[in-house]
C-alpha positions in Angstrom: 110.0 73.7 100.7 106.7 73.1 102.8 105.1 76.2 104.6 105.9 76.9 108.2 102.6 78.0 108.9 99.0 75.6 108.6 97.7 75.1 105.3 94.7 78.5 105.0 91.9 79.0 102.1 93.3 83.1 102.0 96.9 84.4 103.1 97.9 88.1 101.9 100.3 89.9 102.4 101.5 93.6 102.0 105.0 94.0 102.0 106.5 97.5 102.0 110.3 98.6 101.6 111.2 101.4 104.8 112.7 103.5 102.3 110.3 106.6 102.4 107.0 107.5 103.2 103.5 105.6 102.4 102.8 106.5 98.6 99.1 106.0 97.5 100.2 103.5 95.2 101.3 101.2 98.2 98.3 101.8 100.4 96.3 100.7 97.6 98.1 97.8 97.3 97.6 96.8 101.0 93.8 98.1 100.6 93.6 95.5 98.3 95.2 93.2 100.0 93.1 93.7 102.8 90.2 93.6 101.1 90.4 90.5 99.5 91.6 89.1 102.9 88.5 90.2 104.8 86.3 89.0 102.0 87.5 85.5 102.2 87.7 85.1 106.2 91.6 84.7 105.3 94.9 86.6 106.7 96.5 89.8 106.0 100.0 89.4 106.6 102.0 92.6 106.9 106.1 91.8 106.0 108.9 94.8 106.1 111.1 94.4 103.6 114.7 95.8 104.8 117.5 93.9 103.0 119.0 96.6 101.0 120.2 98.2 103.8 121.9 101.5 101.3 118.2 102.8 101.1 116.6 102.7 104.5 114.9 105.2 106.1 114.9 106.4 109.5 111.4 106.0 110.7 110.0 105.0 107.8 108.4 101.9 109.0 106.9 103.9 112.0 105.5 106.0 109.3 104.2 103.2 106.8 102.8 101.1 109.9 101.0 104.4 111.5 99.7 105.4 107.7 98.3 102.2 107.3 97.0 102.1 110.7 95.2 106.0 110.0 93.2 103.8 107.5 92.0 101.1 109.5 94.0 98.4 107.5 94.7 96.4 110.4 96.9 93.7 110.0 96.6 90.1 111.5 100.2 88.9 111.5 103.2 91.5 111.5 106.2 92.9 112.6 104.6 94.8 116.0 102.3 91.6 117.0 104.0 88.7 115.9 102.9 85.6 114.3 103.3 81.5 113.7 105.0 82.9 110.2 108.0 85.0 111.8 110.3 87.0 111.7 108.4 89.8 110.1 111.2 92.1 109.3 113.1 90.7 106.4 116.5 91.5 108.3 116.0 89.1 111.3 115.1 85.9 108.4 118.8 85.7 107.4 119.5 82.5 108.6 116.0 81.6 106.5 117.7 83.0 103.4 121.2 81.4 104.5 119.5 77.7 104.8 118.0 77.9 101.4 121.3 79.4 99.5 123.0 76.7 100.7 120.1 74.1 99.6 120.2 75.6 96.1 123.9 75.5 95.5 124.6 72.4 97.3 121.9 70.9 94.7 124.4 73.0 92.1 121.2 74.8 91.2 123.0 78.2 92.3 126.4 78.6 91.8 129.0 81.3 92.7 129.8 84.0 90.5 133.5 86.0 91.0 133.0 88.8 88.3 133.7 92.4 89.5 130.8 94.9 88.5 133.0 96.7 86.7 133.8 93.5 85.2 130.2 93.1 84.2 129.7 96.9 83.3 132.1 96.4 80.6 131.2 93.3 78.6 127.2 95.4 79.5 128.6 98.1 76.9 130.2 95.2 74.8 127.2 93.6 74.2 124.9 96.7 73.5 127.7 97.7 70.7 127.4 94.3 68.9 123.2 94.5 69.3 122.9 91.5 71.6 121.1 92.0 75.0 123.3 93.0 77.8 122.6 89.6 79.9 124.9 88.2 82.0 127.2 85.8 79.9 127.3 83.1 82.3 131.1 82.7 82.3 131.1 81.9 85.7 128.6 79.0 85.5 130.7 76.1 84.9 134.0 76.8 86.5 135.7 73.9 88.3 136.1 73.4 92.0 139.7 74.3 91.6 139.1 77.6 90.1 136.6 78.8 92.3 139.1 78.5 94.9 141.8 80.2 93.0 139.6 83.2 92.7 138.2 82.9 96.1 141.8 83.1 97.1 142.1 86.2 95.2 140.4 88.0 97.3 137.0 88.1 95.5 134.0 88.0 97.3 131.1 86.0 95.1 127.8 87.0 94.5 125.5 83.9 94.1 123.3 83.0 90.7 120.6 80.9 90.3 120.5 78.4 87.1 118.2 79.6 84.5 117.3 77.4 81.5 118.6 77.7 78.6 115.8 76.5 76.3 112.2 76.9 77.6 109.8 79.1 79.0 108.1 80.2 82.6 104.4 81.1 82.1 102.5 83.7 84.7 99.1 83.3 85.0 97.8 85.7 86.9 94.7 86.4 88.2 94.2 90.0 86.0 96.8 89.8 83.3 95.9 86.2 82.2 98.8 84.2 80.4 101.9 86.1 80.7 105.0 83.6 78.9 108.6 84.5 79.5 111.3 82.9 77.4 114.2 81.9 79.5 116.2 83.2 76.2 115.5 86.7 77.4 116.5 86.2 81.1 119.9 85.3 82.3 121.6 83.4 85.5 120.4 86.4 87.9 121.7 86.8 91.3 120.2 85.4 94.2 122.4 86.5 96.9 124.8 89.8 96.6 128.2 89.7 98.0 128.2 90.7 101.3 125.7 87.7 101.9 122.4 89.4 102.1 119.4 88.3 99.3 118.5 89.7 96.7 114.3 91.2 96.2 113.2 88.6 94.1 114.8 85.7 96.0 114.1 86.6 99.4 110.7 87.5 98.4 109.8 83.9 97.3 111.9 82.6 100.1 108.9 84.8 102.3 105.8 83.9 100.7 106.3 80.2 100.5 107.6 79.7 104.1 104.8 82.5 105.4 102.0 80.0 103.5 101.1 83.1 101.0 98.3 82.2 98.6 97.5 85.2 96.7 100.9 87.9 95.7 98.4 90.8 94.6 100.4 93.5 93.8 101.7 96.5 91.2 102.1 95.7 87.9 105.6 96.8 87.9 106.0 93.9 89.5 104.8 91.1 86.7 108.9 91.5 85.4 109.9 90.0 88.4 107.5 87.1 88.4 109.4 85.0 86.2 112.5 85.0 88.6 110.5 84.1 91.6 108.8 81.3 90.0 111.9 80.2 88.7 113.1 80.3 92.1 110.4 78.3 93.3 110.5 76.1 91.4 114.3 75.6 92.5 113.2 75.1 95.9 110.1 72.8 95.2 107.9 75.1 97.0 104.4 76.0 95.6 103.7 79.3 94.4 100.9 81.8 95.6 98.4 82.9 92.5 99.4 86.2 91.6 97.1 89.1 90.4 99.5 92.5 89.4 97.1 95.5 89.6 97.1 98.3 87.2 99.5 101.6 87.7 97.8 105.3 88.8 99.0 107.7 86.3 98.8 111.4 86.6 95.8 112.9 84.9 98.1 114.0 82.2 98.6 110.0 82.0 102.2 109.9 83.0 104.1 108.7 86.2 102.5 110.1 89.2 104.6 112.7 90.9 105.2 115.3 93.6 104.4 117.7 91.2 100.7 116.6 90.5 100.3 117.4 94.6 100.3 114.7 97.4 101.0 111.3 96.7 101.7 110.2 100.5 99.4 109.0 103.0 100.7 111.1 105.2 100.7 114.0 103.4 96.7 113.1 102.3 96.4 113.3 106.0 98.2 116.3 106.7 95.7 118.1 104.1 92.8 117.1 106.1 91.2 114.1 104.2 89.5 111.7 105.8 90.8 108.2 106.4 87.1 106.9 104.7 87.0 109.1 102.0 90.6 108.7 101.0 90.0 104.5 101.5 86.9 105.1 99.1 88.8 106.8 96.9 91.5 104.1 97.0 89.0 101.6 96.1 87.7 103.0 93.3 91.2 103.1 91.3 91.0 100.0 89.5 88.3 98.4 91.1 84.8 98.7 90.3 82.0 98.0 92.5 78.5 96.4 91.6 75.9 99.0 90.7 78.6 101.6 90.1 78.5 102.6 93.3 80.5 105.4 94.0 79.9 106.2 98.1 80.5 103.0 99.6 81.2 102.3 103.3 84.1 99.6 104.2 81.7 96.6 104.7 80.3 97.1 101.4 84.0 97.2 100.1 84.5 94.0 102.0 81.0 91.8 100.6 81.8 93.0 97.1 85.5 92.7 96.9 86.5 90.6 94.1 90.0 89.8 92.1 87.4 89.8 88.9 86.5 93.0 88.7 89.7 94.1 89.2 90.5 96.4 85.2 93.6 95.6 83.4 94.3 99.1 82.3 95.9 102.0 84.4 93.6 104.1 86.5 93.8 107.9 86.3 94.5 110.0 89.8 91.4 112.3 90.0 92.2 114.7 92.7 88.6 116.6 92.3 86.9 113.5 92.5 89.2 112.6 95.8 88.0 115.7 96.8 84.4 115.4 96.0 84.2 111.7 98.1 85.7 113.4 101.2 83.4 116.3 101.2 81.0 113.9 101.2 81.9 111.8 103.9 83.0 115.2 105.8 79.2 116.4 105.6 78.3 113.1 107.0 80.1 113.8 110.1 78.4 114.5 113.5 79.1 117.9 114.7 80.7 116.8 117.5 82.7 113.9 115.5 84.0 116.9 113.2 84.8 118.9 115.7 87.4 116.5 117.5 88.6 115.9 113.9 89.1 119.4 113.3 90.9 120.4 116.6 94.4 119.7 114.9 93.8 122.0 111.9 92.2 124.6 114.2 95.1 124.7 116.8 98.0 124.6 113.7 96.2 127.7 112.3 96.4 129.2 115.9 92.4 129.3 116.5 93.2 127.0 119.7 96.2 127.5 121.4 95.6 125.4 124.3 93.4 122.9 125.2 89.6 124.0 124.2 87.4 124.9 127.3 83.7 123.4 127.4 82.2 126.4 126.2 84.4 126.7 123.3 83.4 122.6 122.1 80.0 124.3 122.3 80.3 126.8 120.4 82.4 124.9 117.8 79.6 122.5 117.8 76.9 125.2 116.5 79.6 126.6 114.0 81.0 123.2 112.3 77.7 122.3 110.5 78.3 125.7 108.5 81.5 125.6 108.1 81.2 122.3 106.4 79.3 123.2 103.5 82.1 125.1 102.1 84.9 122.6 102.8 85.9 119.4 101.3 89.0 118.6 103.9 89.4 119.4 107.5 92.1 121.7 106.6 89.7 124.0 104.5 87.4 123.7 106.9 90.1 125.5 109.6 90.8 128.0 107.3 86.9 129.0 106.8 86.9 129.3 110.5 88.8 132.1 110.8 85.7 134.4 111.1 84.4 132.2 113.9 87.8 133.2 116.1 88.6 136.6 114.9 86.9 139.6 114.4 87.9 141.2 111.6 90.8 143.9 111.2 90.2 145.0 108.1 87.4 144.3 105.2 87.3 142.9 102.0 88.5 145.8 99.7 85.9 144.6 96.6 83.0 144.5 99.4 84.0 147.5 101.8 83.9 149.7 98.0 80.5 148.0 97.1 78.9 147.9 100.5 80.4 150.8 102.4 81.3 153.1 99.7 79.3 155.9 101.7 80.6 155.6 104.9 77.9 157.7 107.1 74.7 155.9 105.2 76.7 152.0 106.2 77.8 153.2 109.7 73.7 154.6 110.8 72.5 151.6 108.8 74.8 149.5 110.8 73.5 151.5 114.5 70.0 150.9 113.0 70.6 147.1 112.6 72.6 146.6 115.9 69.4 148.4 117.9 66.7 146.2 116.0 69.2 143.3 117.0 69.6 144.4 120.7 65.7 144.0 120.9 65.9 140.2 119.7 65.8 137.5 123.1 69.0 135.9 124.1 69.9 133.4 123.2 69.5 134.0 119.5 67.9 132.0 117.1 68.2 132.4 113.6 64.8 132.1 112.5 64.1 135.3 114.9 67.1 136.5 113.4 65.6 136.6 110.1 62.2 137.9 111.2 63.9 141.1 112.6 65.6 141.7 109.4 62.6 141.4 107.6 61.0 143.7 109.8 63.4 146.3 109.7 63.8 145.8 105.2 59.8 146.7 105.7 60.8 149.9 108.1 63.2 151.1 106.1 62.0 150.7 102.9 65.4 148.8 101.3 65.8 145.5 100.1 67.0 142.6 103.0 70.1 142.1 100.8 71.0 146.0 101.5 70.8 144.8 105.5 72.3 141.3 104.4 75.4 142.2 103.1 77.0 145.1 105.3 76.2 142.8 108.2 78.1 139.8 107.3 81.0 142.0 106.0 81.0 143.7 109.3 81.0 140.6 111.0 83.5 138.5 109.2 85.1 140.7 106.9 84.2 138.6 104.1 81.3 139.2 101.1 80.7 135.3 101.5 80.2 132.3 103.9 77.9 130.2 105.7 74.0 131.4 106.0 74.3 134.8 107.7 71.4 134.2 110.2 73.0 130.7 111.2 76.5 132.5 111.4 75.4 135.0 113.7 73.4 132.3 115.6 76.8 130.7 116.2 78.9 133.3 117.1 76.1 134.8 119.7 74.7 137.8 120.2 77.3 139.5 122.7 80.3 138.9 120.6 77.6 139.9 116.7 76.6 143.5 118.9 80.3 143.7 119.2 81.7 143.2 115.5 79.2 145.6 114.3 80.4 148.4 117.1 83.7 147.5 115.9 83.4 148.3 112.0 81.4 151.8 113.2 84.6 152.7 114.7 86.5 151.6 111.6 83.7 153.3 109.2 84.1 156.5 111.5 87.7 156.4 111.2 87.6 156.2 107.3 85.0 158.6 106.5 
């Protein structure tokens, strides 16, 4: 079965099932994908896979195509822009999949089978009760022209099975795994086409990749089971098959499947969190794949010049959610302050810091407070929720601190008027190195440490006993709305004592 698509040195392709949302499993297997495309000057091919109808998902592919868009794997031939390989949804190549059933069984290399699955669920439980492997029994296989149409007759609707060797063996030999044999002993006549006429995974699959000119299948391991069956259903339809190269599993850290209950495991909920399209792509990279140098920060076109199938490990690579988190506050840090700031404006409006669109004045001010917000965050979501001094003064104060730092009430609320008149006297607009200079000043006046002007201030300020640098905070935040926190716990102090 000849391509339908010019002869290419590198054609990949990533093709996802719309039955839920992107799983980080997946988007590493297109990141892959993608990356070995780009490092060969070949094609990324991006197929939907939508047969099995029972499971779809109602905006999954929206979701899976806008995921993998988030993370700037762009694809070159696919089902939104089309293609010289077409249709890209598996459910519009029926008559594909039709043409070749009928090539297979009018060569009598497929043939129909009439068994009922309870039929087959049956003699399943017969076999496992005498020890023997519940396979298919094949009884179907050589029944005359006559009795076919007897059954046919009967109502039955036919599922169709491709002829699998009796004696013999398929070999894999993939790109990562090496030789993988199979023993056509331990697989049976599987079906190729389900009764209601649509294809099965494993032969519409092949079906895809040789008409659609696929030379690399690099996928999940999970997968290598299913290699047998394809080739053998190449090899049916005297196609050539792509070289395939199954990629290890991510376990959990606790080494077993990975799971909901480890914490996200979508794209979209990695995104929802506030990672970072490049951090969570570095981090995607580095499960499974090392990079020359041991390189742990690398940007995409690095990915891209190094990317190779050979340094691809064989064994299963461990999900390391402090290390995601590590690489993203990394790349979060490297962020322009404005570049962070239009980043951030989602997680700041859900929070409620930004009900509307922000004014000029506001970007400005963001601007000045990002770079300290930043230092405490590792997603864009944290970072939101460390802004909360930045928008709102404080109601109330930080029980451990307002005991340690305002246990005597009169002494913080004149030591608090003292500090707001030395402020008062410092030119507008503030800067924190003059900031710092009147503190020290006043430390010297008074005779106390800076840390016993340090600390009330930022708790009257933000309510909090930590944060960014104090004289960079109230740098920020300006010296209007500083003079007006302080007055504000006073009152509060006033009211308590």
């Amino acid at each position: 079965m000849p391509s339908s698509v010019p002869p290419s040195s590198v054609r990949v392709r990533f093709a996802p099932s719309p039955t839920g949302a992107l799983h980080i499993g997946g988007a590493r297997t297109a990141l892959f994908n993608w990356l070995f495309a780009r490092h060969h000057g070949g094609t990324f091919v991006l197929r939907v896979e939508d047969t099995d109808q029972t499971r779809l998902q109602e905006g999954s592919v929206e979701g899976i195509l806008d995921g993998l868009r988030w993370l700037g794997l762009t694809w070159d031939e696919g089902p939104d822009i089309g293609g010289d390989a077409g249709p890209y949804y598996q459910s519009e190549r029926l008559e594909i999949y039709r043409d070749r059933l009928n090539q297979l069984a009018a060569a009598d290399l497929a043939y129909p089978c009439y068994c009922t699955p309870d039929e087959l669920a049956v003699r399943r439980e017969e076999a496992r009760a005498a020890g023997r492997a519940p396979r298919y029994d094949g009884r179907c296989r050589d029944l005359s022209p006559a009795e076919r149409e007897r059954r046919a007759a009967g109502g039955r609707r036919p599922v169709l099975r491709l002829r699998v060797p009796g004696d013999g063996e398929t070999l894999v030999d993939d790109h990562i795994r090496g030789r993988v044999v199979f023993a056509h002993a331990d697989l049976d006549d599987f079906i190729i086409a389900k009764a209601d006429g649509f294809p099965t995974y494993n032969f519409a699959c092949a079906v895809d990749d040789a008409s659609m000119g696929i030379t690399h299948c690099i996928r999940a391991e999970e997968h290598l089971s299913n290699t047998p069956k394809q080739l053998l259903v190449y090899r049916a339809l005297g196609a050539t098959p792509p070289r395939f190269a199954h990629v290890p599993m991510i376990l959990a850290p606790d080494r077993s499947k990975l799971s909901k209950r480890h914490g996200a495991t979508s794209v979209q909920e990695f995104r929802a969190e506030g990672f970072l399209p490049a951090g969570l792509v570095n981090y995607l990279t580095l499960l499974g794949w090392s990079p020359e140098g041991g390189e742990e920060m690398l940007p995409v076109a690095r990915m891209v010049e190094q990317f190779t199938l050979e340094r691809v490990g064989k064994n299963a690579a461990v999900y390391d959610v402090k290390k995601l988190r590590w690489l993203n506050g990394r790349y979060l840090r490297e962020m322009t302050a404005a570049e962070l700031v239009r980043a951030a404006l989602p997680f700041l409006a859900r929070r409620g810091f930004l009900p509307g669109a922000p004014s000029p004045a506001q970007l400005a001010l963001l601007e000045r407070a990002v770079p300290l917000l930043r230092e405490r965050a590792d997603t864009l979501d944290e970072l939101a929720q460390g802004a909360a001094w930045f928008f709102q003064r404080p109601e109330s104060y930080d029980p451990k601190g307002a005991a340690k730092h305002f246990a005597d009430r009169a002494e913080a609320r004149a030591r608090l008027g003292l500090l707001a008149q030395s402020l008062e006297a410092v030119a507008a607009p503030w800067i924190h190195a003059d900031l710092e200079a009147a503190y020290t000043a006043l430390s010297t006046e008074q005779g106390v440490s800076r840390g016993a002007l340090i600390h009330p201030t930022r708790l009257a300020v933000t309510g909090l006993t930590v944060g960014p640098g104090l004289f960079e905070l109230m740098e920020a935040l300006g010296s209007d709305e500083v003079l007006a926190r302080l007055e504000a716990a006073r009152r509060w102090l006033a009211r308590e004592a």
